[in-house]
C-alpha positions in Angstrom: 54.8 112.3 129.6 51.1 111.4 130.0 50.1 115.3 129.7 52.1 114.7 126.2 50.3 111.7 125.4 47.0 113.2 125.9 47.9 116.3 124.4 48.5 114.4 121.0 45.0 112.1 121.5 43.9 115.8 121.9 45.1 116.2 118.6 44.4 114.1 117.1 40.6 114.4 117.8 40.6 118.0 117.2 41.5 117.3 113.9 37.7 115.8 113.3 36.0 119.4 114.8 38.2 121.9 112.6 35.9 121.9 109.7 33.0 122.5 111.9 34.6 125.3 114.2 33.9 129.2 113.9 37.2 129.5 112.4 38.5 126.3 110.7 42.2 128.2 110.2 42.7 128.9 113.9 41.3 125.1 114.4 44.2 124.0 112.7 46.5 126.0 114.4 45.4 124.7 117.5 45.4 121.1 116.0 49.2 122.0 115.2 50.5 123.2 118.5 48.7 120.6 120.6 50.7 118.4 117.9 53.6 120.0 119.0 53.4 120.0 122.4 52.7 117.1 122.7 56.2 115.9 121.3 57.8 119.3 122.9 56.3 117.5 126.6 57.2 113.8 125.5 60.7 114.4 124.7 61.4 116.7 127.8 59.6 114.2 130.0 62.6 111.6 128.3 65.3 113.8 129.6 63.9 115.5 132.5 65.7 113.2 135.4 68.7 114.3 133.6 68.4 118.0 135.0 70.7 119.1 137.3 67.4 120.7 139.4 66.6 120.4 143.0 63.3 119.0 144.1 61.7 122.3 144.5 62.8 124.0 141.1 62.4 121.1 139.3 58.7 121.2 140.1 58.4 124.6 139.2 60.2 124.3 135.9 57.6 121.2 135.3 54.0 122.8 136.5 54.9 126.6 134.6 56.3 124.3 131.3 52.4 122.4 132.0 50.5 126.0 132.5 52.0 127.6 129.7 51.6 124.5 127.3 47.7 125.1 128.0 47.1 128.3 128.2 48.0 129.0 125.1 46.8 126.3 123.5 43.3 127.0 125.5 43.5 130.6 124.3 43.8 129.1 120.2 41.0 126.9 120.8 38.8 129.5 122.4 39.5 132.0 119.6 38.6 129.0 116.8 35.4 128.1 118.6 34.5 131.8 119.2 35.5 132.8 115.3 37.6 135.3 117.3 41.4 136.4 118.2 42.4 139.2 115.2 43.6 141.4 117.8 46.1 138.8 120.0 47.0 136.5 116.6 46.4 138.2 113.7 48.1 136.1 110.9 46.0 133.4 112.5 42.7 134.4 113.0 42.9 136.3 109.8 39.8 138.5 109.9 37.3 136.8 112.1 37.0 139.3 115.4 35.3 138.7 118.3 33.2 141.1 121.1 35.3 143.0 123.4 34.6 140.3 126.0 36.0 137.6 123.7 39.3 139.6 122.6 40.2 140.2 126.2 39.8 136.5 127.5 41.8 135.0 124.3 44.3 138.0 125.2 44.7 137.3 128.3 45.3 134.0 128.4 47.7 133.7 125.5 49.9 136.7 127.3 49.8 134.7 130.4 50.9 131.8 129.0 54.9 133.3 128.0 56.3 134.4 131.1 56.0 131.7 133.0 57.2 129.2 129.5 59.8 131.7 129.6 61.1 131.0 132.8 60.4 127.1 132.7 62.6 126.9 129.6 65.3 129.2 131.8 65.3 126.3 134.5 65.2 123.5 131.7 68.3 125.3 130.0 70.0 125.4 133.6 69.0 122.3 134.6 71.3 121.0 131.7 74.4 122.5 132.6 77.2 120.4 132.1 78.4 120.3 135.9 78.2 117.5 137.7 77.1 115.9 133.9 76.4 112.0 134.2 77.4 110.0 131.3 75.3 108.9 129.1 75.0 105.3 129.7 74.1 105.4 132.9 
């Protein structure tokens, strides 16, 4: 829950820098998905000793949910501060391109970040199986 907390002070602050970034647009893109993560990580971090996970998946569900959260927010901010990203978020980043170098790095962090949210939301989803389902007020 704190990683959500400080995800929306995150925010909140980036909101201040998006007029002065390389491209304001992908600023506010960024501002937006730190927004909702930031909830997405709060409200999971509400229900999370609710999942039916052992210790060890549980913790893997948790730190791939935490690297995927960043990385892609890490590769938006990269791409507003660079003025870069046409070729890995097009309807974003409209037409500000970057050097070969840039494209790559906000490439390949954005693409790393879906397998492993892929498979945290996978645990989460199992995790909330019904079996073995405490009620509600306990």
């Amino acid at each position: 829950m704190q990683i959500g907390i400080a995800l929306l002070l995150f925010s909140s602050f980036e909101g201040f820098a998006i007029p002065c970034l390389a491209a304001p647009r992908l600023g506010l893109s960024a501002h937006t998905l730190s927004g909702l993560q930031g909830v997405l990580l709060l409200a999971l971090g509400l229900t999370w000793s609710r999942l039916n996970l052992g210790v060890v998946m549980s913790r893997l569900a948790f730190w791939l949910l935490i690297y995927s959260a960043l990385a892609i927010l890490a590769a938006y901010v990269m791409a507003s501060v660079w003025g870069a990203g046409n070729e890995t978020m097009p309807l974003a980043a409209g037409a500000f391109h970057g050097s070969a170098f840039q494209e790559a790095a906000i490439k390949a962090v954005g693409y790393s970040s879906a397998p492993p949210g892929l498979v945290s939301f996978v645990l989460i989803l199992w995790g909330l199986r019904l079996t073995g389902a405490r009620p509600a007020d306990s």
